[in-house]
N, C-alpha and C positions, 0 to 999 in steps of 0.2 A: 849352255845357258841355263837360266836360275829361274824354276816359280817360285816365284812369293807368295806365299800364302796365307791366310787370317784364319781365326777358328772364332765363329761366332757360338758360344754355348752356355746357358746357365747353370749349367750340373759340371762343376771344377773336376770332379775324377773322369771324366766321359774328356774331358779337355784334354788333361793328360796324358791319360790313354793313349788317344789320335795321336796327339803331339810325338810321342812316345813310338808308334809304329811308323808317323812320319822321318821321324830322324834316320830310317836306315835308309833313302831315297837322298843321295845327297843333292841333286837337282831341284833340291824342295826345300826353299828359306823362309821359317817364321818371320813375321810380320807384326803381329800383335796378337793377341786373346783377347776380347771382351765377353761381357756377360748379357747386352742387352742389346734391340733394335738400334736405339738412339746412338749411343758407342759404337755396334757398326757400321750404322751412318757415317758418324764421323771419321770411324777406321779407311773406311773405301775411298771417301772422297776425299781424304787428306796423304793415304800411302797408296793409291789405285794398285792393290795387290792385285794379282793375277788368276790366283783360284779363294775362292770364299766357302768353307767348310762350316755348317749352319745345322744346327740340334735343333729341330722341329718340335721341342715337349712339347704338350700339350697347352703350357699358361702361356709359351711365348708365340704359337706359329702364327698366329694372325700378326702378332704384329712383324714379326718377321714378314712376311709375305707381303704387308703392308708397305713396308722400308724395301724391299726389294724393287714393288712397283714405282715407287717414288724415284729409284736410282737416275728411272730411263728420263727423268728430265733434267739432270746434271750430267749423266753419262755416255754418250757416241758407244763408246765399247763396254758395257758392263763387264764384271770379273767374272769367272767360270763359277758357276754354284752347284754345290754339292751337299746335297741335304740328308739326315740323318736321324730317323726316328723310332720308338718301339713299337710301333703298328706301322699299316701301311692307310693308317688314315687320311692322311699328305700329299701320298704320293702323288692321285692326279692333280691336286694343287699345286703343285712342284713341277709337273708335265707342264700344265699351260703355262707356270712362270718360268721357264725357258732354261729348268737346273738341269746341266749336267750328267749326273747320276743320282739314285738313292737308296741308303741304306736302312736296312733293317737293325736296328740296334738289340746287341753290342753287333758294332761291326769289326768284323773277323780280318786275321791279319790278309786270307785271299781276296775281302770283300775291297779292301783297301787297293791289294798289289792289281788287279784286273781291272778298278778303276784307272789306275797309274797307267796303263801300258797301253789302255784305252787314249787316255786323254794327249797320252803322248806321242802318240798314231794319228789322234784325231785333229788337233789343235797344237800341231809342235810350236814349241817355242821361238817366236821372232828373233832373228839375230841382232843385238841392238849394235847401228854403226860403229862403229870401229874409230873412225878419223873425222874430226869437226875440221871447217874451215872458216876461217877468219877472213874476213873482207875488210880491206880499205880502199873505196874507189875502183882502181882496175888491179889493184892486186889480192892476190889470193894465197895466205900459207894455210896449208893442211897438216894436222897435226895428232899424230896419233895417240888416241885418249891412255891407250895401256901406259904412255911414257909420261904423263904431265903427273906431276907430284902434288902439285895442290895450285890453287889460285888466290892472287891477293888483288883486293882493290887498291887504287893510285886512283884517289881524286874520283875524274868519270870515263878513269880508262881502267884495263884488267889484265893485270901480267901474270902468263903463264910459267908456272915456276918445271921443268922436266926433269927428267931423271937425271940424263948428262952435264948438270947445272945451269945449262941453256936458259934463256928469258925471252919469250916473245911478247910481246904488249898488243892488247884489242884495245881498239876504243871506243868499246861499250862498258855500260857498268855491270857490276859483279850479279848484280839478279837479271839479266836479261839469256845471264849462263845457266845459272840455276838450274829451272827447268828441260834445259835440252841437254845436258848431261848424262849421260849414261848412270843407274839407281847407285852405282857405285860411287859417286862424287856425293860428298852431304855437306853442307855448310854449318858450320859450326862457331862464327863468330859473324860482326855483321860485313868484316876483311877479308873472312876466308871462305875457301869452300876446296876441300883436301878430299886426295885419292882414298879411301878407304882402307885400298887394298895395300899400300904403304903403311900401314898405322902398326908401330912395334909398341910403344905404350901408349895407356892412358894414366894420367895422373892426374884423380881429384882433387887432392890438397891444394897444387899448383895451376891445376886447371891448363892443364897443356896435355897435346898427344907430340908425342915423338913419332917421326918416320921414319923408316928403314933407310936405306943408301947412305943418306947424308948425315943423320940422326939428327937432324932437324926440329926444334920444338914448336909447334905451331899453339896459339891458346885458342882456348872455347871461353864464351861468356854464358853467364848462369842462363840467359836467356833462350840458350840452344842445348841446355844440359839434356831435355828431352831428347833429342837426336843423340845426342853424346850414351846417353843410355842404351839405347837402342842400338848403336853402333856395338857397345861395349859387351848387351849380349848376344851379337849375331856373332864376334869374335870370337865369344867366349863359349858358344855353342858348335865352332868351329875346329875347336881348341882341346887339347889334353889337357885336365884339370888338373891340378896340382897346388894346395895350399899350405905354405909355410905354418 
C-alpha cells in the first residue's frame, strides 16, 4: 500500500531534494508541491494525502502553523506532518501542533530513512478494501475493484466495464462512486471514471487514454485535464523515461 504524499515548501531546491531522496521509498507517491499556506490548504483538503512534508523557514512558519490549526475544522483525520527547518526554533511549535517528526535542515539522507521506518512501524498503512458491493433491494454483487477497467454513466445508473468484458449496472449515479473508490480510480470525464492502473496511453491531441487488455479508448474533457495531468506524472514518475 501507497503513502501519498505533499511537500509544502517555498525554497524550490530544498523541494527537490526531498522529492529526490523520496523517490527511492517506492511506497511513497507524490501528490503535489506547493509553495504557500493557502495552496496547501487547498492541496489537503482537495487530495487528503497521507503524509504532509512542511519547510518551517522563517517568513512562512506562522502561517503554516496557522493553516495546520485550521485543518482540524474540516478534517476528522488530519495527514501525518513532518516539518522541516534550519534551527530548531519550530520545533516545540510543531510538538504541540501534533507533527510527526522534525528536521534539522538539510535533512540528511538517514534523517529521512529513520523517519520512514518510524512512521512505518508507527502508523502502517490502511489496507484500502479490496471488493465494493452493489446493492439493489435484497440483492447483493460484490466486485472485485483490482478487475473493473473503468466506469461509465447510463442516464442515473453506472455500468461497471471488468476486465473479462463483463458489465454489471448499479443504479446509482457515477458521483456517488467517486468518492468511495479506492485513490486508484479518477474521473476523468463527466461519464467516466477509469482504473488508473490500466492506462497504457495518454493522448493529448485526441484527448483520450487507452487501456491495457482491451485497448480500449476512453476520452477526458478539458474540464478534468487537471487530474489527467496528475495522473500522467504519477505514470510517468513510475516509468523508464525514454524520449523520441
Amino acid at each position: 500500500m501507497c503513502y501519498f504524499y505533499a511537500i509544502i515548501d517555498s525554497h524550490v531546491p530544498s523541494c527537490l531534494r526531498l522529492k529526490t531522496r523520496l523517490d527511492d521509498y517506492s511506497d511513497f507517491e507524490l501528490t503535489n508541491i506547493v509553495h504557500d499556506s493557502e495552496d496547501g490548504m487547498n492541496l489537503i483538503l482537495k487530495y487528503s494525502p497521507d503524509v504532509v512534508f512542511v519547510n518551517l523557514i522563517n517568513k512562512d512558519a506562522d502561517n503554516h502553523f496557522k493553516m495546520i490549526s485550521e485543518l482540524h475544522q474540516y478534517l476528522t483525520k488530519p495527514p501525518i506532518l513532518i516539518g522541516y527547518s534550519k534551527t530548531k526554533k519550530y520545533a516545540y511549535e510543531a510538538i504541540k501542533n501534533g507533527f510527526f517528526d522534525y528536521w534539522l535542515f538539510p535533512n540528511t539522507e538517514l534523517d529521512i530513512r529513520k523517519t520512514i521506518l518510524k512512521l512505518r512501524k508507527q502508523r502502517p498503512k490502511e489496507k484500502t478494501p479490496s471488493t465494493i458491493c452493489l446493492k439493489t433491494y435484497r440483492d447483493f454483487h460484490y466486485l472485485d475493484t483490482s478487475k473493473i477497467l473503468y466506469l461509465q454513466a447510463d442516464n442515473n445508473a453506472t455500468d461497471f466495464i471488468l476486465t473479462d468484458g463483463d458489465k454489471v449496472s448499479a443504479y446509482k449515479t457515477l458521483k456517488s462512486f467517486e468518492e468511495t473508490l479506492p485513490t486508484n480510480f479518477i474521473r476523468i470525464h463527466q461519464s467516466y471514471i477509469l482504473n488508473s492502473e490500466y492506462v497504457s496511453r495518454i493522448n493529448y491531441g485526441k484527448c483520450i487514454c487507452t487501456l491495457r487488455n482491451n485497448s480500449r479508448e476512453i476520452p477526458f474533457s478539458k474540464s478534468y485535464k487537471t487530474r489527467i495531468d496528475e495522473l500522467q506524472k504519477l505514470l510517468s514518475n513510475n516509468a523508464i523515461q525514454h524520449v523520441n
